[in-house]
DODREN-510766 format. One record per residue: residue in one letter; chain; x, y, z of N, C-alpha, C in turn. Coordinates in steps of 0.02 Angstrom, whole numbers, plus 50000, padded with zeros to 5 digits. Layout:
<nodes>
   res   chain   n_east   n_north    n_up   ca_east   ca_north   ca_up   c_east   c_north    c_up
     A       A        X         Y       Z         X          Y       Z        X         Y       Z
...
</nodes>
This chain:
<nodes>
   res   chain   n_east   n_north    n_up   ca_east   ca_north   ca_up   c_east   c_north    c_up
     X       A    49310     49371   50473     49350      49385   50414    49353     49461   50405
     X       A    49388     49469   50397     49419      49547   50386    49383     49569   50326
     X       A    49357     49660   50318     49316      49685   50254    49364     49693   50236
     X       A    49377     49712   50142     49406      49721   50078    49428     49800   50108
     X       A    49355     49840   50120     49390      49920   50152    49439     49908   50207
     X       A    49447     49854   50268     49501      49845   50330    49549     49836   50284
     X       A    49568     49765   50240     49622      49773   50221    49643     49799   50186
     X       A    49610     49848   50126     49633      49905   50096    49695     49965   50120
     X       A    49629     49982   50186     49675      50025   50233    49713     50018   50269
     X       A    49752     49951   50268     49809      49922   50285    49862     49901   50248
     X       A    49822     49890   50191     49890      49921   50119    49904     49997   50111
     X       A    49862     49999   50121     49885      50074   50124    49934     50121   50168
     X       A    49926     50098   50214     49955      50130   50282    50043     50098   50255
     X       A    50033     50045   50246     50106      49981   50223    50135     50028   50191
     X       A    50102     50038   50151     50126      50062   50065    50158     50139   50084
     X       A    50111     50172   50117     50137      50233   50130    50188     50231   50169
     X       A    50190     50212   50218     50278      50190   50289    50320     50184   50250
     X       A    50316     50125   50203     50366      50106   50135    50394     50153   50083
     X       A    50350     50199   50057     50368      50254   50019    50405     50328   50072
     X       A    50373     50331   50117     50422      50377   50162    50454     50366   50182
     X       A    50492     50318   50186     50568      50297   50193    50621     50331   50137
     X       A    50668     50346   50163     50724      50367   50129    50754     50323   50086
     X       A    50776     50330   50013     50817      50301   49977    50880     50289   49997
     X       A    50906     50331   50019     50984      50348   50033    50999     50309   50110
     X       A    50956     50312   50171     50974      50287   50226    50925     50226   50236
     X       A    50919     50182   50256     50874      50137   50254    50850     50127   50339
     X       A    50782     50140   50336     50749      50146   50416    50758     50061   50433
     X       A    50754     50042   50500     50725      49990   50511    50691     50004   50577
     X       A    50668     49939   50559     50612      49942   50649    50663     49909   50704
     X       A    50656     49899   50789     50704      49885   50819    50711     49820   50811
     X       A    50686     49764   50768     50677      49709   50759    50750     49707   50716
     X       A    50764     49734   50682     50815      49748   50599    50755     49746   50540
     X       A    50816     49738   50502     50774      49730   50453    50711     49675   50400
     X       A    50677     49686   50377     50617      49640   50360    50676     49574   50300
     X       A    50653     49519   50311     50684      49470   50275    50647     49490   50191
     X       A    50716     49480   50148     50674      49503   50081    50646     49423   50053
     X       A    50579     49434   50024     50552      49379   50012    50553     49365   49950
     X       A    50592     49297   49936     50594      49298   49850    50573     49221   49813
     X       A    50552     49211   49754     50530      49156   49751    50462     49181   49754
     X       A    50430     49224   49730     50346      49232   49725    50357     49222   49665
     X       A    50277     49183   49654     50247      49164   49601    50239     49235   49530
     X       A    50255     49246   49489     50264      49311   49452    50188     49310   49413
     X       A    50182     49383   49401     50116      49391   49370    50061     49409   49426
     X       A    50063     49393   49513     49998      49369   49535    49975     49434   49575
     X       A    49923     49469   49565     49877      49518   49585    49825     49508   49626
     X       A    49846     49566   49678     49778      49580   49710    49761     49646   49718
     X       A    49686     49651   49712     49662      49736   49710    49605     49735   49758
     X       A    49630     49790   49806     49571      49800   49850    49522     49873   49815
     X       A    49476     49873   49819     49415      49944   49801    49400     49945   49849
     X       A    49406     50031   49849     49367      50057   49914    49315     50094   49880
     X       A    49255     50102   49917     49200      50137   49886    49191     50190   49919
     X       A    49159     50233   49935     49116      50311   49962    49079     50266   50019
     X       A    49078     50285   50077     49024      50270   50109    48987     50325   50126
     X       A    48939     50339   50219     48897      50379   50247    48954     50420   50275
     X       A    49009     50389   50299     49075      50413   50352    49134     50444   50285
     X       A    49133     50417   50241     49199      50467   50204    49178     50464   50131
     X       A    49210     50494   50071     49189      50516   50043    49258     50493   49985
     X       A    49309     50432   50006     49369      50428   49987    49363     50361   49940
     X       A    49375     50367   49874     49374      50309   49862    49447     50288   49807
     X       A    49427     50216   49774     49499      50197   49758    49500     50138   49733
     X       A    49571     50128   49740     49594      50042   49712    49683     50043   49762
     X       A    49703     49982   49785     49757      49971   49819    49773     49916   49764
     X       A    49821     49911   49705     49847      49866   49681    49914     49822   49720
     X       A    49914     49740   49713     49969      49740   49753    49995     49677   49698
     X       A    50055     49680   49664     50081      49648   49607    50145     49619   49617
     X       A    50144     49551   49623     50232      49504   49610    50262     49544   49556
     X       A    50331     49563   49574     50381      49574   49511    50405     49511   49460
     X       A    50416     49540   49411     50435      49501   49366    50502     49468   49383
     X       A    50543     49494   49428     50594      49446   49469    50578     49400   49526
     X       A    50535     49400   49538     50515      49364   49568    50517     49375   49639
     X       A    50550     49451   49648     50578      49457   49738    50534     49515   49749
     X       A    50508     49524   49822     50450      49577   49839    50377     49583   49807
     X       A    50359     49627   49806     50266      49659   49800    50276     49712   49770
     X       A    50260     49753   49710     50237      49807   49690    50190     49843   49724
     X       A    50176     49897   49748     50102      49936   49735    50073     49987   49701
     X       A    50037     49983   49692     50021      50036   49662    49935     50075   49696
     X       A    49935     50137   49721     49875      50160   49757    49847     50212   49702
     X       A    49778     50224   49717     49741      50281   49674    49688     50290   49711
     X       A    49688     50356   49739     49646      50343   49785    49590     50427   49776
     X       A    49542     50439   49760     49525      50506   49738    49460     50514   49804
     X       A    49451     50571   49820     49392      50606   49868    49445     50601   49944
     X       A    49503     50637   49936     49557      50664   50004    49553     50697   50020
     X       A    49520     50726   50088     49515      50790   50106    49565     50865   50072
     X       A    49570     50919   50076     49608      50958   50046    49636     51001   50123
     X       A    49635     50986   50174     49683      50987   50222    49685     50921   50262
     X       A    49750     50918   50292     49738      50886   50355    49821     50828   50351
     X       A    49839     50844   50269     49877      50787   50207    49937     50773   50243
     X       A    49985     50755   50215     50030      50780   50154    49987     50727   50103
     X       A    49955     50778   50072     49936      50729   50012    49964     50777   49942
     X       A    49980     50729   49891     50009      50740   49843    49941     50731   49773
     X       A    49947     50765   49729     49923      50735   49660    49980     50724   49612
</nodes>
């Protein structure tokens, strides 16, 4: 079974590909595009925590939230202890 920190940092990675995408042109992979998924249950949450370990020093929460329409995933990341080079990291 996969740790809470693996799949964290696999929302994460998601979340970020997803946000660096352009508004205006829409990327796809050579597959096309992802089928939009609609018909989720509304209201339903999941939150991964990441803690500090011996190896990094990064910690957090990966929120991942049904819209109130019922089509796609929200996220929401917060993630504090990011190195101060190496980024593009934003505050």
């Amino acid at each position: 079974m996969l740790s809470s920190m693996k799949i964290a940092a696999a929302i994460a990675a998601l979340a970020t590909a997803v946000v660096a995408q352009s508004d205006t042109t829409p990327v796809t992979g050579k597959n096309g595009d992802a089928t939009i998924q609609s018909h989720n249950p509304a209201g339903v949450a999941y939150i991964a925590s990441l803690t500090p370990t011996s190896k990094s020093n990064i910690s957090g929460n990966v929120l991942a939230l049904t819209s109130s329409d019922m089509v796609g995933v929200n996220f929401q990341i917060a993630l504090t202890g990011l190195p101060s080079e190496g980024g593009p990291f934003r505050k």
